[in-house]
N, C-alpha and C positions, 0 to 999 in steps of 0.2 A: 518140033512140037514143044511149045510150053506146058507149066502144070499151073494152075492155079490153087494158092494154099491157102485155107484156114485155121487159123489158133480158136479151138473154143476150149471155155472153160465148162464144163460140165459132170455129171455123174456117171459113172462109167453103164448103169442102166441105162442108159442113153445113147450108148454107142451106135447101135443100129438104128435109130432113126435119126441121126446124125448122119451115117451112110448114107442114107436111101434120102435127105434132105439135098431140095438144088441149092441152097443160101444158108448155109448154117446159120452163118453171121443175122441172120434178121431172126433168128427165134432163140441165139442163146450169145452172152456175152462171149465175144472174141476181135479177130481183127483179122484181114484179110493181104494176102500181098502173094506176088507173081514168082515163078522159079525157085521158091524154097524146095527144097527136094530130098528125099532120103540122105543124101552125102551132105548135104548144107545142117542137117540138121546132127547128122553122126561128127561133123565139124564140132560144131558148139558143144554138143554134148561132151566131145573128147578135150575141148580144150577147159572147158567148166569143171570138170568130172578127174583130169586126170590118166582118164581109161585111154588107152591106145583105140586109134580109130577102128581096128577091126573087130575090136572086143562093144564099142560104142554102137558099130553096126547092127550087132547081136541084138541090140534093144529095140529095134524099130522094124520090127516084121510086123504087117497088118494084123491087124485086131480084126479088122469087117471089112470086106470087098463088097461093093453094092452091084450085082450083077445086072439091074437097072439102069443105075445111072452112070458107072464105070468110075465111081468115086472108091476112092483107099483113105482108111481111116489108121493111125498110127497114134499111141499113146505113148506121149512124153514120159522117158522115166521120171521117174519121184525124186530120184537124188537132183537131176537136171532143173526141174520146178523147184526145188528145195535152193540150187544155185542162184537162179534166173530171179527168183523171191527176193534171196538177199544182194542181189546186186546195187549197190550205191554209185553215184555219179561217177566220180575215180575210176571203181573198178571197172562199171560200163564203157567208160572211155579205151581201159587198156583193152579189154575186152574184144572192143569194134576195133582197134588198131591189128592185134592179133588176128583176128579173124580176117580182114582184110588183106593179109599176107599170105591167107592160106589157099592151094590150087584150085579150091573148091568157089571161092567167091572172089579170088584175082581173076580164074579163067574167065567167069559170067562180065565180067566188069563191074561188080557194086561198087559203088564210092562210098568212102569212109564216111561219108554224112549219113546216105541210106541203111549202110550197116548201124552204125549208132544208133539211129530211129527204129530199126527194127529191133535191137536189145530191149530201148524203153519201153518198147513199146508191150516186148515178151514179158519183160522185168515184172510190169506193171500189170498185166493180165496174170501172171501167174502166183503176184500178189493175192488179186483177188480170190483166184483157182483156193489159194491155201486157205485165205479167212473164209471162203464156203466150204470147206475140204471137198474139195471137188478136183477131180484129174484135167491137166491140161492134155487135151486131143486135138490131133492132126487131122484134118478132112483135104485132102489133095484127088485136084479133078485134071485129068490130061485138057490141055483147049489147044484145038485145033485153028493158028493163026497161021 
């Protein structure tokens, strides 16, 4: 089973109907893509951040379970958005190299191009999170393929 993942940028009064949303992505800026998962995401965080991955884990327990729609909602820490924010071309690059070496998205197979797009892509959404001061949130839906 896959998961399908959304980045929204939004206000954390927001969160539950975020959950309980089937398409975040069409009612609140963010960006959408396949198999990010709790570990991919304690990856970046730990390698951004510094924190050893177990301590990274610690951050990303659910905010909202949608018992509806079987959606798990998880909020970005702040120091990670605060990373992801100032990320510039250079750094993105070692970034997506890094990250690509790690067990978590060598096992899946990403390629160092996909990783890179998805950094700008993070980069650049959690720009905007910061000039709305608004929290970058996780909306992850299991899909059954």
């Amino acid at each position: 089973m896959s998961v399908l993942t959304q980045f929204i940028a939004a206000e954390d009064d927001e969160i539950e109907a975020i959950g309980e949303s089937l398409n975040p992505v069409e009612e609140w800026s963010g960006l959408q893509m396949r198999d990010v998962d709790t570990a991919k995401i304690a990856t970046l965080h730990a390698l951004l951040t510094g924190d050893l991955f177990d301590d990274a884990v610690a951050h990303y327990e659910p905010v909202y379970v949608s018992d509806a729609e079987g959606a798990v909602i998880l909020r970005l820490a702040d120091e990670l958005t605060e990373r992801l924010a100032a990320l510039d071309e250079d750094r993105l690059d070692d970034v997506a190299l890094e990250l690509a070496a790690t067990e978590e998205f060598e096992d899946a197979g990403w390629e160092d191009e996909a990783i890179a797009a998805m950094l700008a892509d993070l980069a650049e959404l959690a720009r905007l999170a910061e000039s709305q001061e608004q929290a970058l949130l996780v909306w992850m839906h299991p899909l059954r393929t």
